[in-house]
N, C-alpha and C positions, 0 to 999 in steps of 0.2 A: 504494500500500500504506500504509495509515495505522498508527500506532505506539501505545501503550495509556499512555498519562498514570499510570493505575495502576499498570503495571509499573514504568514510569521509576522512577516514584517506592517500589516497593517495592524493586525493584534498587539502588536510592541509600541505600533505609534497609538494605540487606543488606550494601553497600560500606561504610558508615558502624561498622557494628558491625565489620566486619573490620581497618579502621584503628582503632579504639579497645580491638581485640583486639592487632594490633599493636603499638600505643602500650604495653599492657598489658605485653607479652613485653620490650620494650625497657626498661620503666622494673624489671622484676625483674631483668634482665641489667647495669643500670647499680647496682642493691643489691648483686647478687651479686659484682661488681670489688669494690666498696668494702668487702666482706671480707677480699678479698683482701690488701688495707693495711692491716687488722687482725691479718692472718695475718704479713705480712713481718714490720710493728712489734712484734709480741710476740715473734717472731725474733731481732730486730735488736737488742732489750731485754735476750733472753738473754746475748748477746755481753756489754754492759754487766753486768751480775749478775755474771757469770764474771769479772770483771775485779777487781770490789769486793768477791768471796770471796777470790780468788786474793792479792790485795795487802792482805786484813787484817791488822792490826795487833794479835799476840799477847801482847803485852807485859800489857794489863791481860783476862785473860782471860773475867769477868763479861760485859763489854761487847764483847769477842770474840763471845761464845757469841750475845747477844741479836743482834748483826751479823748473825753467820752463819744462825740461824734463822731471822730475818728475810730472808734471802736466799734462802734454800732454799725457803724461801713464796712468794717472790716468783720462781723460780725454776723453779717446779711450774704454778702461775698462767698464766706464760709458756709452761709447753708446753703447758697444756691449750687454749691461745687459739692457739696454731699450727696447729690442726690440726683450730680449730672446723668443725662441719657446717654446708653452705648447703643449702637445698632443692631448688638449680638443680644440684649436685656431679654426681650421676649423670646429669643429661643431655645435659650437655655432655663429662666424660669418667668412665673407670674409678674408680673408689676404692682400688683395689685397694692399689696401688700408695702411694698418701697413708697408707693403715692400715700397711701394711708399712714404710713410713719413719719415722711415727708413734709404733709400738712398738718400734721400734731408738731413736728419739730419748729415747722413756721410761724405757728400759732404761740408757744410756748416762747421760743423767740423775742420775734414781737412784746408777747408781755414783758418778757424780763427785759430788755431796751427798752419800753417805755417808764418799768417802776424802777429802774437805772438813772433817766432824766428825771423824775418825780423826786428821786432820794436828792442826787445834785440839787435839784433847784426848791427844795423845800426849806423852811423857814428851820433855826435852831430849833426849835420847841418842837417840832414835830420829824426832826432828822430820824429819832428813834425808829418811830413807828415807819417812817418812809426803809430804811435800812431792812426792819424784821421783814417789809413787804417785799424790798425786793431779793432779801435768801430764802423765802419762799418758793419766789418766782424761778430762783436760781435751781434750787433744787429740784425742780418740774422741771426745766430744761437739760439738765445732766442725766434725769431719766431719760428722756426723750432721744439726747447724740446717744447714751448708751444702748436704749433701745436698736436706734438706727446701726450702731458698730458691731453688735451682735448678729442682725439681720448683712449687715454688708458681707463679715466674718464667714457667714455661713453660706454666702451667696458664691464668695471667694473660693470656700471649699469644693462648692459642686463645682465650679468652672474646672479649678484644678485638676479634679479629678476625670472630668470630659475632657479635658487636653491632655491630659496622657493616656487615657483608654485610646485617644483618637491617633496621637506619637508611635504606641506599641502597635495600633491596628495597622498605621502606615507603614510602620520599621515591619512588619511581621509580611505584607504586602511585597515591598520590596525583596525580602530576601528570598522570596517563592518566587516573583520574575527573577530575582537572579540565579539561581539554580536552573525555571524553567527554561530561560529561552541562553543561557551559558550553554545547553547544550544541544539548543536548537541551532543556534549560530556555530558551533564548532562542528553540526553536522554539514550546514551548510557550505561549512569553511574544506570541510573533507571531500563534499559532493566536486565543489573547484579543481581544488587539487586534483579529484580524478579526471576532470575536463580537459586539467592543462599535460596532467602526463598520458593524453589517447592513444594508445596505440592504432597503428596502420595495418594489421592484422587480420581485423575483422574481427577482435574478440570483445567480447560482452564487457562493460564495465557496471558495476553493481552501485549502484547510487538509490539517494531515498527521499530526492528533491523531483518535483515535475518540471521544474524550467530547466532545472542541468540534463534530466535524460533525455529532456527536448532537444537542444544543444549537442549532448554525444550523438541522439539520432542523425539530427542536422549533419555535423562532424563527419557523423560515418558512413552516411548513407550511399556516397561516391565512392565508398572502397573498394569495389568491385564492380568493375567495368565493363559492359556486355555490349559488341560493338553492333550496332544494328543497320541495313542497307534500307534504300528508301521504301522495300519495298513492306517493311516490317513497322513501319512507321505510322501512326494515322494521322491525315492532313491537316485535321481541327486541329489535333491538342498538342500535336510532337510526340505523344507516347505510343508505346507499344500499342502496335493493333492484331488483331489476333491471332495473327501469325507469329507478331513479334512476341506474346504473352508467349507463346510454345517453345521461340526459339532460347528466349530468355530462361524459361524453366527447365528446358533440358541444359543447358549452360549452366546454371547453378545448383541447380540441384545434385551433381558430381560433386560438390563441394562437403568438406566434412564440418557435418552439423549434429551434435546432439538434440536439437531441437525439431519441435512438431510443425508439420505444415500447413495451416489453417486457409482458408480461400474468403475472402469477404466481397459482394457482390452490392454495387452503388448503382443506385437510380436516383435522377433528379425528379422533384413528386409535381412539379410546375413544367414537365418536358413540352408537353404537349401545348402549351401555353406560351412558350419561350419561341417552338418553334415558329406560330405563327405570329409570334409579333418583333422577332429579330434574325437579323439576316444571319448565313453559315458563319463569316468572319466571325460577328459576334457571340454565337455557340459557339467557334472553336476558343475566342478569351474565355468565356467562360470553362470552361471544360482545362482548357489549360490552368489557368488560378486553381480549380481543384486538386489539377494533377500536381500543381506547387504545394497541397495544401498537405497534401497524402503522405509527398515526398520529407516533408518533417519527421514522418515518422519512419519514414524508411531506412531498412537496415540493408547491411551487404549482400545477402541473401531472399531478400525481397523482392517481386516483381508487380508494378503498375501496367495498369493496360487501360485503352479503352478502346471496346470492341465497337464492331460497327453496328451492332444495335442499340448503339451511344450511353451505354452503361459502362462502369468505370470495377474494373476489378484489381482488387488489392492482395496479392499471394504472400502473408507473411511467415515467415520462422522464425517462433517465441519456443520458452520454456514452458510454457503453461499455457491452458488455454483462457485464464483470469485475465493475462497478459495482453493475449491476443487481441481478447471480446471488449476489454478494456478500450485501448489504442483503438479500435475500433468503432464505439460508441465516443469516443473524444474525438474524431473525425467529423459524426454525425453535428455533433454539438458546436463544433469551429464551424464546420456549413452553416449551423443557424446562424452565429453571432455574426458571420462574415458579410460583408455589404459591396457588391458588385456593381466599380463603374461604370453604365451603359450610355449610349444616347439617349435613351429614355429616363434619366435620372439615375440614382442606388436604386440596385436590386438586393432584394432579398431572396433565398432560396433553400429547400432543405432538402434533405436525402432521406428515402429509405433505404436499409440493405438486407443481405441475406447471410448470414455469419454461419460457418458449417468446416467441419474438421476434412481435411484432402487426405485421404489413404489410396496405398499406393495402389488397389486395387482398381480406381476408378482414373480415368482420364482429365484431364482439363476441362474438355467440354463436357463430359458428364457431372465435374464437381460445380461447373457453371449452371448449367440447367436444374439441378437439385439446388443450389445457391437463389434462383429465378423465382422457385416455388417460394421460397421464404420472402422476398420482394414482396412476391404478391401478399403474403400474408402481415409481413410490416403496414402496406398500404391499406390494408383491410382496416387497422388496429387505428387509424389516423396519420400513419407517414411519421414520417421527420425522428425515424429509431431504427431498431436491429433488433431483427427476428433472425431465430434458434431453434436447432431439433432441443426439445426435452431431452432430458439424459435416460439413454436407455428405452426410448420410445422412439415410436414413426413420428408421431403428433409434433404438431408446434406450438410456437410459444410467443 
């Protein structure tokens, strides 16, 4: 079963956006904490403020006043950065909760800066009472940032903990692409290597890529040379014509092969369609393009034809017949995708064929005619695939 170099490699550029999509989520999650120290510190600051309201010095009250307003600015500053918005807030948890502590901290705020101003500018006789009012106030408000520092605290915690589940998920992600496709790539790096050392021989090279055994096909498919005179020739396409198919298989077939001889039988399923609406020339590009198309997969021991009842037969020797039947429906499948320049615009076209093992009991033209039957029965089934005797049956398939 060979593997699609393509694929790998679009599956590695789809892994690659995923980790750079992860990378992504991680480096917002690591902005998003470091709000969080922005939220405690403005908190923490409060505390401070409250301190340098609370122990002002009334004695010269101008500079009281500029203190204390200065504080209460700085005061205000403080809770509005306690409670700043991140853009990660709702999806990690509720708001709800942070708005509802938020507005009790604002609220408690407030009071305490206003019985702050009240104590400053109250008369001697009632400094007391202004003072007890505002460590009151004070005290509602240190519950309140504490409230808030506990909820941030524990806000903090869950983020932490989502950013490194999500760190370990990405670390854990990576090191399965690097395992999986280290030895994807080192196969492909092998499938190379055996491209660039071909032998001239005509011997099999064992690869486990589709675009390199495409490539050794290509390679090798000139390695054995069967000279043909005009008269073996068909006029349309250049290839063998039925004579040349005969002359060519006794020619190679002397040759030493371990391998089985399989016969595939091509029809175009638009023949009839083609012929009345384009002239010979233009049947024989067509017919030639296929016979280029064929020729990729042609090995040294291979023979292309196309007979003069303008069917195109493929004689090849494989190991197997998995091999064979394979190559052979990826033939069908390159006809569909393939899009043929004509005068009349792109063409489109498909094949059926007739796929049937050649033993040497039967003839060319007997393995052709039983090859013919299958045609028909591809046709039957919708076209555009490859029909098969069943195993161990007459019946088709």
């Amino acid at each position: 079963m060979f593997i699609s170099i393509r694929k790998i490699f679009l599956k590695l550029k789809i892994s690659f956006v995923i980790l750079l999509l992860g990378i992504g989520v991680i480096t917002l999650q690591i902005i998003h904490l470091s709000q969080f120290s922005e939220r405690l510190n403005a908190l923490k600051n409060q505390h401070l403020v409250i301190d340098k309201m609370v122990n002002t010095d009334l004695n010269d009250p101008k500079m009281a006043s500029i203190l204390l307003n200065n504080a209460i600015a700085e005061m205000n500053l403080y809770v509005k950065l306690s409670a700043k918005k991140s853009i990660l807030d709702s999806l990690f948890y509720s708001t709800e909760e942070q708005d509802s502590l938020y507005k009790s901290l604002q609220t408690s705020s407030g009071t305490f800066n206003d019985s702050v101003l009240l104590w400053s500018e109250s008369l001697p006789i009632s400094k007391e009472s202004g003072y007890s009012r505002m460590m009151h106030s004070r005290e509602l408000l240190l519950r309140d940032i504490d409230r808030m520092i506990d909820y941030q605290i524990h806000a903090q915690n869950n983020s932490i903990t989502i950013a490194t589940m999500s760190a370990y998920a990405l670390f854990s992600f990576g090191i399965i692409l690097l395992f999986l496709y280290r030895g994807r790539l080192n196969l492909i790096y092998a499938d190379i290597t055996q491209a660039c050392a071909l032998d001239t021989d005509g011997s099999k090279k064992e690869v486990k890529t589709e675009e390199i055994d495409f490539i050794l096909k290509r390679l090798a498919r000139k390695n054995v040379q069967v000279p043909l005179n005009p008269t073996q020739i068909n006029p349309l396409s250049g290839l063998n014509n039925d004579k040349g198919l005969i002359h060519s298989f006794n020619m190679k077939k002397t040759a030493k092969s371990g391998n089985t001889l399989f016969l595939c039988l091509l029809e175009i399923d638009q023949y009839n369609e083609l012929v009345k609406t384009y002239s010979n020339e233009e049947i024989g590009s067509i017919f030639k393009k296929l016979g280029d198309m064929i020729a990729m997969y042609e090995q040294p021991l291979d023979v292309i034809a196309h007979l003069e009842s303008n069917r195109l037969v493929f004689l090849l020797s494989r190991s197997s017949k998995e091999i064979a039947l394979s190559e052979c429906e990826k033939i069908v499948q390159s006809a569909e995708e393939m899009s043929i320049n004509t005068t009349n615009g792109p063409l489109k076209i498909t094949l059926s064929g007739g796929f049937i093992l050649k033993t040497p009991a039967k003839s060319i033209e007997e393995a052709v005619i039983d090859a013919y039957k299958l045609v028909v029965k591809a046709k039957e089934s919708g076209g555009n695939r490859i029909a098969q005797l069943r195993e161990r049956t007459t019946t088709y398939r």
